[in-house]
C-alpha positions in Angstrom: 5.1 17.1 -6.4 2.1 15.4 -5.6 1.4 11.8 -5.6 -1.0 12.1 -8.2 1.3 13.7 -10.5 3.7 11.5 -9.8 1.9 8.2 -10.8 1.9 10.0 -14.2 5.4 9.7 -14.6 6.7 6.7 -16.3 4.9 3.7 -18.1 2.3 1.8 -16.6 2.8 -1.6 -15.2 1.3 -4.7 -14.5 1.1 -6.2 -10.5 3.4 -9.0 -10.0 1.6 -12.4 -9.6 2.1 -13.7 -6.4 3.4 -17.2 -5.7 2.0 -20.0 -3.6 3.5 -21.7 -1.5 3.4 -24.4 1.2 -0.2 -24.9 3.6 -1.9 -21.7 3.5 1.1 -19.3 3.1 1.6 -17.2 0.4 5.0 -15.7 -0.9 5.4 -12.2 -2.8 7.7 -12.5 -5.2 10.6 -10.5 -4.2 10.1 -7.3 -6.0 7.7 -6.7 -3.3 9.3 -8.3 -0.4 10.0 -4.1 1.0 8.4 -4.2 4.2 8.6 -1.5 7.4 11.5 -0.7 8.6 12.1 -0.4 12.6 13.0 3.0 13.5 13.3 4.6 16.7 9.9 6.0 18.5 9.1 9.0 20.9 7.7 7.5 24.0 4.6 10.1 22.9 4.6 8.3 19.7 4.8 5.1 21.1 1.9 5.6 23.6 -0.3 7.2 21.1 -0.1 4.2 18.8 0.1 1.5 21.0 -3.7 3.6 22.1 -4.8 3.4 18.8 -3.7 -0.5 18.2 -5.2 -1.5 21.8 -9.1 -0.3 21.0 -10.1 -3.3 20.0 -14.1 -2.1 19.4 -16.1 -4.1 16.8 -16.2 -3.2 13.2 -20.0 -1.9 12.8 -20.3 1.0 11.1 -22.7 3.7 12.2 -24.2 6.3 10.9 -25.5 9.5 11.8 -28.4 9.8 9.0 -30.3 7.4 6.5 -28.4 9.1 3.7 -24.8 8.2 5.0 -26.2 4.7 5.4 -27.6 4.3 2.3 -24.3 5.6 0.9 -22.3 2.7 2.6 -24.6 0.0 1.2 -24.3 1.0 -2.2 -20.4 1.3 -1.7 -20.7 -2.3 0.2 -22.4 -3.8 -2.6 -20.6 -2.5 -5.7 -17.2 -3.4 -4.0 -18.6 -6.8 -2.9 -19.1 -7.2 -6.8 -15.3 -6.3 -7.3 -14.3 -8.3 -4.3 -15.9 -11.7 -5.6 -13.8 -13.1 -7.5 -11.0 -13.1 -4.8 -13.4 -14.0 -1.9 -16.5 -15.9 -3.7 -18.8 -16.2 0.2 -20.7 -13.4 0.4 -20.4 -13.1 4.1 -17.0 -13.4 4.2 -16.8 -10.6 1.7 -19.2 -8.5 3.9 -17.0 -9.1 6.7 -13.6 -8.2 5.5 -15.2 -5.0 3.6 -16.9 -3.8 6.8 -13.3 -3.9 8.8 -11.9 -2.3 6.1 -14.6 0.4 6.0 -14.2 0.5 9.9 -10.3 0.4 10.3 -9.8 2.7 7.3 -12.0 5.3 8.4 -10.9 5.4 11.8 -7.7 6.0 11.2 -8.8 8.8 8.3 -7.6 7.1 5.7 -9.8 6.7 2.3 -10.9 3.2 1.7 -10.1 2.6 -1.9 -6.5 3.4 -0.8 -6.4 0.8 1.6 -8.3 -1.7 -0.2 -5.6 -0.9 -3.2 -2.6 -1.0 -1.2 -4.0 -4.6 0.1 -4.5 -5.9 -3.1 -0.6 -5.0 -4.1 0.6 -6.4 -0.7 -0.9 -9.7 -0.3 -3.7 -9.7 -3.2 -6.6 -10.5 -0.5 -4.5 -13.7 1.3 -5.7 -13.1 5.1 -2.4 -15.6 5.1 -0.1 -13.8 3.1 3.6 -14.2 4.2 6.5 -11.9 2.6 10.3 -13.5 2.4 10.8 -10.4 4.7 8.6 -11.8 7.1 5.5 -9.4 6.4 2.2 -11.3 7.5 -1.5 -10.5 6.7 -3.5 -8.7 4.2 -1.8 -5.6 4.7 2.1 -7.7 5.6 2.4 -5.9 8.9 6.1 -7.0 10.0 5.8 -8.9 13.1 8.1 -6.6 15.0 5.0 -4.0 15.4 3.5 -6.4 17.7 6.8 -6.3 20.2 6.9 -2.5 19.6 3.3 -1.6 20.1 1.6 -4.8 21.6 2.0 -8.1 23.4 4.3 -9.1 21.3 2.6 -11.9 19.4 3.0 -12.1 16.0 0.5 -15.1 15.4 -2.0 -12.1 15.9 -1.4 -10.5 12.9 -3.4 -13.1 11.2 -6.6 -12.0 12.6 -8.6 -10.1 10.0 -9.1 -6.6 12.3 -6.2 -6.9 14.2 -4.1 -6.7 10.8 -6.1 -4.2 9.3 -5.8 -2.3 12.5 -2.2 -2.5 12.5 -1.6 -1.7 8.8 -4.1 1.2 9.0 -2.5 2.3 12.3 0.9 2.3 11.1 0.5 3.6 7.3 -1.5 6.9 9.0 1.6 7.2 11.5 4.1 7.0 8.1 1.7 9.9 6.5 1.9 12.1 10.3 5.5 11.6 9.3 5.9 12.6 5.8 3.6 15.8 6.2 0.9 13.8 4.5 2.8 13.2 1.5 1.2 10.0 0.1 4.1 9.8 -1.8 7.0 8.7 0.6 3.9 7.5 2.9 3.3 4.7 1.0 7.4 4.2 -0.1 7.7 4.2 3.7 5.4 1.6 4.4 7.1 -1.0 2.0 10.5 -0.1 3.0 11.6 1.7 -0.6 10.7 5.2 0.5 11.6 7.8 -2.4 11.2 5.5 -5.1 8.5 5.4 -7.5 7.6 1.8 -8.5 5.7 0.9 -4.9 3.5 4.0 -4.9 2.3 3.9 -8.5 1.6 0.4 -8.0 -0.8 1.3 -4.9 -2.6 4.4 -7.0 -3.2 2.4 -10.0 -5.0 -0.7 -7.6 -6.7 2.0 -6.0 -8.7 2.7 -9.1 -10.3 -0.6 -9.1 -11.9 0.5 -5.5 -12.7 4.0 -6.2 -16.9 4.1 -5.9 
């Protein structure tokens, strides 16, 4: 069954609110405190990734015709529109937006997804913290950093490095689950084969779609 399909089934639901709490951290309630578990990797694996987290090029987009670039501005600004009540500078909007594009797109994954699944994991907070630990907009558990990095977990509040990680990791769940987007996304909060995570990542994604 597909993951479409499967966002059909059962009643629609609203996103938890999420909870402030002390200086500039922000706590999920803890129906959404799943958050990647460690598993064993493949040195192959292991390499590849820590590749893929290491390339640490600027987000600017390019483009390979006036058409494709005109196509990104129109996305840029009709998101920005969505965006602006969560981020109200314009060029801090801009910013964020154009690592997402960048990270999302390197790592082939579509953009509304990613934007969607951020809004369920930290609702736009750059410093989002889950009671599991999870940091960033995409609450990356700071163990990736130790498995695939230097090891410092303070990183993971930098914009791109988070969206690099989250974008890295959530196409290495989807390598793993024969691309079904499904038990991708139940993988990457830690309640894989349950429905409640996923749905709630499909139905934010329609808020991004262009």
């Amino acid at each position: 069954m597909n993951l479409t399909r499967r966002a059909l089934l059962g009643n629609a639901f609203s996103l938890p609110p999420l909870l402030m709490g002390s200086g500039t951290l922000l706590f999920q309630e803890l129906s959404w405190a799943g958050a990647q578990v460690e598993e064993p990797l493949a040195d192959a694996v292991r390499t590849a990734l820590s590749s893929a987290i290491a390339n640490q090029a600027p987000p600017v987009p390019e483009f390979s015709d006036t058409e494709s670039r005109l196509s990104y501005l129109r996305w840029l600004g009709a998101t920005s529109e969505r965006l602006a009540k969560k981020k109200s500078d314009w060029n801090t909007r801009k910013e964020f937006l154009q690592t997402v594009w960048y990270e999302a797109r390197r790592a082939g994954l579509d953009v509304s997804l990613v934007l969607g699944l951020i809004q369920v994991e930290s609702n736009f907070r750059k410093f989002a913290v889950s009671s599991a630990g999870a940091r960033g907009y995409m609450q990356v558990m700071p163990f990736w950093t130790r498995v695939l990095a230097d090891g410092d977990a303070g990183k993971l509040f930098h914009m791109q490095t988070n969206l690099r990680f989250g974008c890295v990791i959530l196409r290495h769940y989807l390598n793993r689950e024969g691309g079904d987007w499904f038990m991708a996304l139940g993988r990457y909060n830690g309640s894989r084969g349950r429905a409640p995570y996923p749905q709630a990542v499909l139905q934010a994604q329609k808020v991004w779609l262009a």
